[in-house]
C-alpha positions as CSV (number, residue, x, y, z in Angstrom):
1,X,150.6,163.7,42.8
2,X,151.2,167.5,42.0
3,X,150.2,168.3,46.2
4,X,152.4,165.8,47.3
5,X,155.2,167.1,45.0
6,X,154.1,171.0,46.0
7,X,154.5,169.5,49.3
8,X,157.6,168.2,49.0
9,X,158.8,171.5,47.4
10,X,158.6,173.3,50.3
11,X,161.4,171.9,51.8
12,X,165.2,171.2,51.3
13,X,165.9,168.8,53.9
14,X,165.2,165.0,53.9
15,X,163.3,163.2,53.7
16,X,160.4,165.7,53.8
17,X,161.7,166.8,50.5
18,X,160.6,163.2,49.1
19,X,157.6,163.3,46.5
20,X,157.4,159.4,46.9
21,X,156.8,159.7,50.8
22,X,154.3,162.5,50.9
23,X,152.1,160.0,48.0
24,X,151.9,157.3,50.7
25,X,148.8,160.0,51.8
26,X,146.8,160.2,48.9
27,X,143.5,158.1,49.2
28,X,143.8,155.5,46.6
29,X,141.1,153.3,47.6
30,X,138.6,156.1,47.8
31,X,137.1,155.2,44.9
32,X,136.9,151.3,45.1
33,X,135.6,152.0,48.5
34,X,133.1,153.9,47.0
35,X,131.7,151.6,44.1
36,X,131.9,148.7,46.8
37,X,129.5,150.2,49.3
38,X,127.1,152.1,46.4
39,X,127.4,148.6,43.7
40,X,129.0,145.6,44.7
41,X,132.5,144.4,44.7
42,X,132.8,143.1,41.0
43,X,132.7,146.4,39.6
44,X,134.9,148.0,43.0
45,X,137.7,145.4,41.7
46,X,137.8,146.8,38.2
47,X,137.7,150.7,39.4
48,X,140.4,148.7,41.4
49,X,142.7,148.2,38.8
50,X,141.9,151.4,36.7
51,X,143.3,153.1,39.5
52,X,146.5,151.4,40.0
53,X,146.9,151.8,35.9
54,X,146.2,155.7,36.2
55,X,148.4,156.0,39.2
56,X,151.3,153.7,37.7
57,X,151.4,155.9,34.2
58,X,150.8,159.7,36.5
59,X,153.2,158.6,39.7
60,X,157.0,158.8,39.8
61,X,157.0,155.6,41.4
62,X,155.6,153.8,37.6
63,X,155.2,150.2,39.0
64,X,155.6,150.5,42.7
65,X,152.8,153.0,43.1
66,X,150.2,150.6,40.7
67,X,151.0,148.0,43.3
68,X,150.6,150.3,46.3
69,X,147.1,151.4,44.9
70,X,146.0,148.2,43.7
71,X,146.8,146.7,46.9
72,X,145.2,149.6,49.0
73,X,142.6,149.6,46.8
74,X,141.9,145.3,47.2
75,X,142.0,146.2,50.9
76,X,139.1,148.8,51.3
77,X,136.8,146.1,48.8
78,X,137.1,143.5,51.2
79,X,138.0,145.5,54.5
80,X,134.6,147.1,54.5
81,X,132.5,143.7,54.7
82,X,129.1,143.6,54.7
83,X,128.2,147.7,54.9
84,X,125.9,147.6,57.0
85,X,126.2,151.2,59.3
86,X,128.3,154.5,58.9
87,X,130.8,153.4,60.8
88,X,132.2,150.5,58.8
89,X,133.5,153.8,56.8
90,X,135.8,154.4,59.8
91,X,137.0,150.8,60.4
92,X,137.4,150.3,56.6
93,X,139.8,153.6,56.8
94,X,141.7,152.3,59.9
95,X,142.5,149.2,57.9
96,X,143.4,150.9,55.1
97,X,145.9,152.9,57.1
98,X,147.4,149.8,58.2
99,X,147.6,148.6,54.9
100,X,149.4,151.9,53.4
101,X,151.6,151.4,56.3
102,X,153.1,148.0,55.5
103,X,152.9,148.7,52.2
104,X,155.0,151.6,52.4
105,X,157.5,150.1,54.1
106,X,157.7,147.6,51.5
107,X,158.3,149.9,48.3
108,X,160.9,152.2,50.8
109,X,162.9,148.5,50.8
110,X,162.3,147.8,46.9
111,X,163.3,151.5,46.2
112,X,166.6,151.1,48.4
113,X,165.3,154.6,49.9
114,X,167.1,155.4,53.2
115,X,165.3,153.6,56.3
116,X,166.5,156.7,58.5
117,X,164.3,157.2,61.5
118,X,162.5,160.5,60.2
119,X,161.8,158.6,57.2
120,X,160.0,155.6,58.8
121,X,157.6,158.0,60.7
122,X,157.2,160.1,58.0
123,X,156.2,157.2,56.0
124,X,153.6,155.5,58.6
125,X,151.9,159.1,59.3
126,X,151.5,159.3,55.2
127,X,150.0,156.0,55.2
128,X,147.8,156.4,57.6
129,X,146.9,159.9,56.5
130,X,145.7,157.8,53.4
131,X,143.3,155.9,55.5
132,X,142.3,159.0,57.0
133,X,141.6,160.3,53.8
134,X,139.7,157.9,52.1
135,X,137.5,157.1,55.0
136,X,137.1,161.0,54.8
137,X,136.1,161.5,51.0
138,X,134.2,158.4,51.2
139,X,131.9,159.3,53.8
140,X,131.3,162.7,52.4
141,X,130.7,161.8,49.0
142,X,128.6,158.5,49.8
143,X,125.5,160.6,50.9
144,X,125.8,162.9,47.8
145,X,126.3,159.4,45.3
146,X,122.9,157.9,46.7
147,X,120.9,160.4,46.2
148,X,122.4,161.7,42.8
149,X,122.2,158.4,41.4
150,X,119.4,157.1,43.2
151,X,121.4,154.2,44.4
152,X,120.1,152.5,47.9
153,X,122.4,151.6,50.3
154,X,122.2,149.0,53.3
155,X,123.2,151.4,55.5
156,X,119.5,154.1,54.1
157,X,117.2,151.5,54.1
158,X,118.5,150.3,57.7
159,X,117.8,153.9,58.7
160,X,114.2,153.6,57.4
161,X,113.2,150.7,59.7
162,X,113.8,152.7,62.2
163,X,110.4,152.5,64.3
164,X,110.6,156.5,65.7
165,X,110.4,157.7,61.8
166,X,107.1,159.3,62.3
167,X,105.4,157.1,59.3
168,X,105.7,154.0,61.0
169,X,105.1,155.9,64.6
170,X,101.7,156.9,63.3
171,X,101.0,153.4,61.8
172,X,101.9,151.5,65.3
173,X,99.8,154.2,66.9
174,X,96.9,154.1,64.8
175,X,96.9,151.3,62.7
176,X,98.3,148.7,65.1
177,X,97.0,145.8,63.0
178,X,98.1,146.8,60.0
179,X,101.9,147.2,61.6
180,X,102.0,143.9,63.0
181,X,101.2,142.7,60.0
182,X,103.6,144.5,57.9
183,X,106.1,143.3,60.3
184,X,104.6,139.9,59.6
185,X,105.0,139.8,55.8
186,X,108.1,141.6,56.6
187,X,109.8,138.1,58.4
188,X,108.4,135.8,55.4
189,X,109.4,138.0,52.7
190,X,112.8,138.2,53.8
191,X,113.4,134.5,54.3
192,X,111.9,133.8,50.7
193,X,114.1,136.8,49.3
194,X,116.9,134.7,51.0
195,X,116.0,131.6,49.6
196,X,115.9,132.9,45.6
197,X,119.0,135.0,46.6
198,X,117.1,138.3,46.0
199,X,117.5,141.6,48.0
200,X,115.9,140.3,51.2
201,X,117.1,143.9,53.6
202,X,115.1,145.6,50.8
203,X,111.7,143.0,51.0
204,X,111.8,143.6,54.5
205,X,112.0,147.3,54.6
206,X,109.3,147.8,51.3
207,X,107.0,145.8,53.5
208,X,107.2,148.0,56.7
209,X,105.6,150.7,54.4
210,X,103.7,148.9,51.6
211,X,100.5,149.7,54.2
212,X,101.1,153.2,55.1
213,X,98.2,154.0,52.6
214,X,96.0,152.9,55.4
215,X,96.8,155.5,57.6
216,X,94.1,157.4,55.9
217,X,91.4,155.3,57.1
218,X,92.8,152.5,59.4
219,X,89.0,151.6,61.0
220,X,88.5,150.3,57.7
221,X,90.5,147.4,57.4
222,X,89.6,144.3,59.2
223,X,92.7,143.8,61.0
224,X,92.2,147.3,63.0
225,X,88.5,146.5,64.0
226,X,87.5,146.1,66.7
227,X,83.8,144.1,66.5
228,X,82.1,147.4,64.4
229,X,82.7,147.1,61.2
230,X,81.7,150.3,58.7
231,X,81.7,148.7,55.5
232,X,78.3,146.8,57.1
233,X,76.8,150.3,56.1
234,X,78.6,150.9,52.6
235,X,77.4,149.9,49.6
236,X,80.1,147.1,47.8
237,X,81.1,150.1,45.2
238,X,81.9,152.5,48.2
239,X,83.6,149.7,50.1
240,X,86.1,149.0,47.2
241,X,86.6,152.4,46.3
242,X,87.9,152.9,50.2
243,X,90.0,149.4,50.1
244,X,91.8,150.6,46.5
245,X,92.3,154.2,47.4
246,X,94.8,153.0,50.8
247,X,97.5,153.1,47.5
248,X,96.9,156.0,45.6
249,X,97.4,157.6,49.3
250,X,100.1,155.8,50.1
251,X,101.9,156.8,46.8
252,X,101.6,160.2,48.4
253,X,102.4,160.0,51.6
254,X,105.4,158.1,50.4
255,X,106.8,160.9,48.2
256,X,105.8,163.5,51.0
257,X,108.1,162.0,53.6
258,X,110.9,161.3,50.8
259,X,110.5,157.8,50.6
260,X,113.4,156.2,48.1
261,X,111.8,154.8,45.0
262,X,112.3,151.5,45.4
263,X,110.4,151.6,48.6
264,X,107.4,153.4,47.2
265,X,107.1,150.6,44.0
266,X,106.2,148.2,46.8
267,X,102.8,150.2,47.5
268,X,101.2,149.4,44.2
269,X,103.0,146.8,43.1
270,X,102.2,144.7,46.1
271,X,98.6,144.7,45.1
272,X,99.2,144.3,41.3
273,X,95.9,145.0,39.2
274,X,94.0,142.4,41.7
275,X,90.4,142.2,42.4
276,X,88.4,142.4,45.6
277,X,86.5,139.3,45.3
278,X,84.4,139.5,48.4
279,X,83.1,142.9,47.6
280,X,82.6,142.1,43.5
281,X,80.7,138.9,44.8
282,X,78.7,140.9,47.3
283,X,77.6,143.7,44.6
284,X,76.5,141.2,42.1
285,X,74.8,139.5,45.1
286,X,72.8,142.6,45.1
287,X,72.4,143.7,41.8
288,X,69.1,144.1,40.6
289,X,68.1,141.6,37.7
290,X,69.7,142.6,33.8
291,X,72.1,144.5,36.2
292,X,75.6,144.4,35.6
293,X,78.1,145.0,37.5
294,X,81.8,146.7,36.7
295,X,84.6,144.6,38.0
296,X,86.8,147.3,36.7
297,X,85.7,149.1,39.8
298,X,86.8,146.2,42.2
299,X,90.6,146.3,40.6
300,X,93.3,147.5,42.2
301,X,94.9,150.5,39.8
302,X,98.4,148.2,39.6
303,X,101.0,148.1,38.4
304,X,102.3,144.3,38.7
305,X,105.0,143.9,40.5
306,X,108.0,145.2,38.0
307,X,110.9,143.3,40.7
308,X,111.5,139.7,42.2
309,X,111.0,141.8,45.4
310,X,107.7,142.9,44.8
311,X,106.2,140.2,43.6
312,X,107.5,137.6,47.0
313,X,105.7,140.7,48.8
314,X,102.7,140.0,47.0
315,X,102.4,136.5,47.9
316,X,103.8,136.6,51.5
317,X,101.3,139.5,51.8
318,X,98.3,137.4,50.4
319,X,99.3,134.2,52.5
320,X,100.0,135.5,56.0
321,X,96.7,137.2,55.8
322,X,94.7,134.0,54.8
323,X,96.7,132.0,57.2
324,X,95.3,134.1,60.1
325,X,92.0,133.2,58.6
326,X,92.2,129.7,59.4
327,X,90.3,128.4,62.4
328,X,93.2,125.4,62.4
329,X,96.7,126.4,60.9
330,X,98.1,123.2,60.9
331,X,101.0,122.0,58.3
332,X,98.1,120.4,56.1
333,X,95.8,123.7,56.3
334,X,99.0,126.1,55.7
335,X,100.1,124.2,52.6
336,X,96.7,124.1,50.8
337,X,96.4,127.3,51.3
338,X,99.5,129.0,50.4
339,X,99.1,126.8,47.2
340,X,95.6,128.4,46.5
341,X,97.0,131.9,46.9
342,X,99.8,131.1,44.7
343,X,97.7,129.1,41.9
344,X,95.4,132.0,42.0
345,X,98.0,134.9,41.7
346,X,100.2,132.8,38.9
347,X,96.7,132.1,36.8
348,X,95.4,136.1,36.9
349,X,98.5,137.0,35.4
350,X,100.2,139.0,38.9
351,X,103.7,137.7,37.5
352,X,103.6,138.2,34.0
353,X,106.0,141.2,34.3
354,X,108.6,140.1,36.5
355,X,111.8,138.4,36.0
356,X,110.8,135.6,38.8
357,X,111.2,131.9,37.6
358,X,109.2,129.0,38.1
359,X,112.3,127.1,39.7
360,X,112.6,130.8,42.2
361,X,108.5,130.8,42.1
362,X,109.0,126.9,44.0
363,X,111.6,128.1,46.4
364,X,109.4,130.9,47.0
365,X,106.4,128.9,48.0
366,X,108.0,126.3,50.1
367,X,109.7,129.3,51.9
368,X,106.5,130.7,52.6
369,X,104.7,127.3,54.0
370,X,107.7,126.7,56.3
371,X,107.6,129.9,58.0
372,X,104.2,130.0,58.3
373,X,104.0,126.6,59.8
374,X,106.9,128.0,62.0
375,X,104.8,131.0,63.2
376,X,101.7,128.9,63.7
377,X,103.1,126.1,65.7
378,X,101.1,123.9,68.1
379,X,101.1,124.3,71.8
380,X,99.8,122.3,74.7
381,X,97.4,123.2,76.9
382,X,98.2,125.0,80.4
383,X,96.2,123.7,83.0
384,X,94.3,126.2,85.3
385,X,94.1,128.7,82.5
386,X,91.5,127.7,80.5
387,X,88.3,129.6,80.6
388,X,85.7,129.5,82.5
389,X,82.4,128.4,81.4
390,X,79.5,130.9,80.4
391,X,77.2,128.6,81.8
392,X,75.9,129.7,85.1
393,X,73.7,126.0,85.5
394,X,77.6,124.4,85.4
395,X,79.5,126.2,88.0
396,X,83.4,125.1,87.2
397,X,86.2,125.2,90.1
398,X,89.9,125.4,89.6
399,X,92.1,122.1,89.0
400,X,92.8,120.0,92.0
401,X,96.2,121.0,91.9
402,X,95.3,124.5,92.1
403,X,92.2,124.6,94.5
404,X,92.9,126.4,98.3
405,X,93.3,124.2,100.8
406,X,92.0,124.9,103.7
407,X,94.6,125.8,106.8
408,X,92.2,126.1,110.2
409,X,94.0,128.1,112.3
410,X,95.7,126.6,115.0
411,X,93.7,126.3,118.4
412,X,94.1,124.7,122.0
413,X,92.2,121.8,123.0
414,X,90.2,123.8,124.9
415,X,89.4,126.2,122.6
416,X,88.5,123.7,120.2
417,X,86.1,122.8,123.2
418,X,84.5,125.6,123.5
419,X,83.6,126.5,119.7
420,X,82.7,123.1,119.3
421,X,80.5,123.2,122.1
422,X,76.8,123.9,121.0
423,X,76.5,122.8,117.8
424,X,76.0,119.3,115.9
425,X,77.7,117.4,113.6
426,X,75.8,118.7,110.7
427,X,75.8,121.9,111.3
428,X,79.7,122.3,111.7
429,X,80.1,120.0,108.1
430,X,77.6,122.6,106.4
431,X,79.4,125.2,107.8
432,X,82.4,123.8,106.7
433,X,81.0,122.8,103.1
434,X,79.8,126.5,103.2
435,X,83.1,127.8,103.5
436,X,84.4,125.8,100.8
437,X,82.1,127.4,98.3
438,X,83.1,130.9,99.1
439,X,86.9,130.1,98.9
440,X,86.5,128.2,95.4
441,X,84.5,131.1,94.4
């Protein structure tokens, strides 16, 4: 208010001399645009209304400018939508500016100020200076808000899934199984997240890089093998020490490539304070009699999952890997096995520190089993494509639909003659036959 009345001062002639004009510029809204985009829009509408208070008891105007902000203000909450990219910042402005336009032309009327042609274009280049303005301050202190208060923004974690990042370049490069299963967990995730009404852009994101531990060893993780498996040489102590330690180095890659917080709690929390069954079984399998064998080892270092979002990314992670187990995923086979995973998470105690209900816990599962169901859907066979047999004693030829046909080429009568000339009946049908073979073949 004291710029636009400095302003104002500078000149003697109307209606540039006009204080009440000049505020049509200043960016109102900035600040409900700003909560909206970095909270949400319950606490944007209260700024909201702080604003138009401050500006009502500061402004010359009194009433007419609290309106004027609190309208401006209500415009930018709901103008920007659903932030998702920088330039809803613009757009949100450019709405704004119309806004502050009409708006000003309404409080000239209410004020009975003079509609003279120099005022009207005064008035619409203040208003949409405001817009200009508060798209401006917005988008230069949005950046500086996030990572001063640590808040995460849709439009951030939007620019982590980006698959040129180099952490998720090296893990589609070198860990190709591991990344198309993070994208995996990824879908079901989100679509539980959805369904319990939790952050589901955040799920999907933390799950792109809840494997990047694995980077530091990728050939040891069955989904990157290729028929050699190293843990066949590894003692069941050395085996889990390799499995566990893919999150303590994840942990560190995460905070060497500045990976937010909340993305980085998906790392351990995914995993919880599990055990590695298979490996715990197989070392007591080998201990030597009185023996005994430390489980402790065989843990995962934890902690629980802390979030709702963290612990739906521990059981999609758990049940899209022990769906692609299943020699048949069918409906029935998807279900009992989702419901293992889930009894068997719920009863070690994976959950115990999380805010996730029973009634969510439900949705959660059935959200789960439908998408996995979805992903392993049945398919008929295509004929001609099935593979041959191994069997050399049971030669196989291609459907009859497919077979060559044979197309002799065509000759005159008396050509025919001649090559037919010579030789016998049998000896043309087994060349013939003959022939056959070698084009089935």
């Amino acid at each position: 208010f004291a710029l636009a009345e400095g302003v104002a001062a500078q000149s003697t002639h109307a209606p540039t001399n006009d204080a009440g004009l000049w505020a049509f510029a200043i960016p109102f809204a900035a600040s409900a645009l700003l909560v909206t985009m970095l909270v949400d829009t319950q606490l944007a509408l209260i700024t909201a209304v702080l604003t138009a208070l401050f500006a009502g008891l500061l402004a010359p105007g009194g009433m007419l400018t609290a309106c004027f902000a609190l309208v401006s203000s209500s415009a930018a909450i709901y103008g920007i939508g659903h932030y998702r990219e920088r330039q809803s910042v613009t757009k949100a402005g450019l709405l704004i500016g119309a806004v502050n336009v009409a708006l000003a032309f309404a409080v000239m009327l209410s004020s009975q100020k003079p509609l003279t042609l120099n005022a009207i274009l005064l008035a619409v280049a203040c208003g949409l200076a405001g817009g200009l303005f508060t798209a401006v301050f917005t988008a230069g202190l949005l950046p500086v808000s996030e990572s001063l208060f640590g808040i995460l923004t849709d439009v951030r974690l939007l620019e982590l899934s980006n698959a040129d990042l180099p952490a998720l370049g090296q893990l589609a490069l070198r860990a190709p199984g591991t990344n198309q299963h993070a994208h995996a967990v990824g879908q079901l995730a989100e679509e539980a997240s959805r369904a319990v009404g939790a952050n589901c852009l955040l799920t999907r994101i933390g799950a792109l890089y809840h494997d990047i531990g694995k980077l530091a060893a990728p050939d040891y993780f069955i989904e990157n093998q290729h028929g050699d498996n190293p843990h066949d040489r590894l003692r069941p102590s050395q085996s889990a020490r390799i499995i566990t330690s893919h999150v303590t180095y994840g942990l560190k890659l995460a905070q060497e490539i500045g990976l937010p917080k909340q993305i980085a709690d998906f790392i351990p929390q995914h995993h919880g304070t599990r055990t590695l069954h298979f490996f715990l079984r197989k070392a007591q399998a080998e201990a030597a009699d009185g023996e005994t064998v430390d489980e402790r080892e065989f843990r995962y270092p934890g902690p629980k999952p802390q979030f709702k979002e963290s612990a739906i990314m521990m059981l999609a992670d758990s049940c899209e890997a022990a769906a692609r187990s299943l020699a048949r995923p069918d409906p029935e086979n998807v279900r009992t096995i989702v419901n293992k995973i889930f009894d068997a998470i719920v009863s070690d105690g994976q959950l115990d520190e999380c805010d996730l209900s029973l009634r969510e816990l439900t949705k959660v599962r059935d959200s789960i089993i439908n998408s996995l169901t979805a992903i392993h859907h049945a398919r008929i066979d295509y004929p001609g494509f099935n593979p041959p047999s191994l069997d050399p004693a049971t030669p196989t030829l291609p459907p009859p639909d497919m077979r060559p046909r044979l197309q002799p080429p065509h000759r005159s009568p008396h050509q025919q003659g001649r090559r037919g000339r010579g030789r016998s009946a049998d000896q043309q049908g087994q060349g013939l036959t003959t022939s056959v073979c070698e084009r089935a073949k």
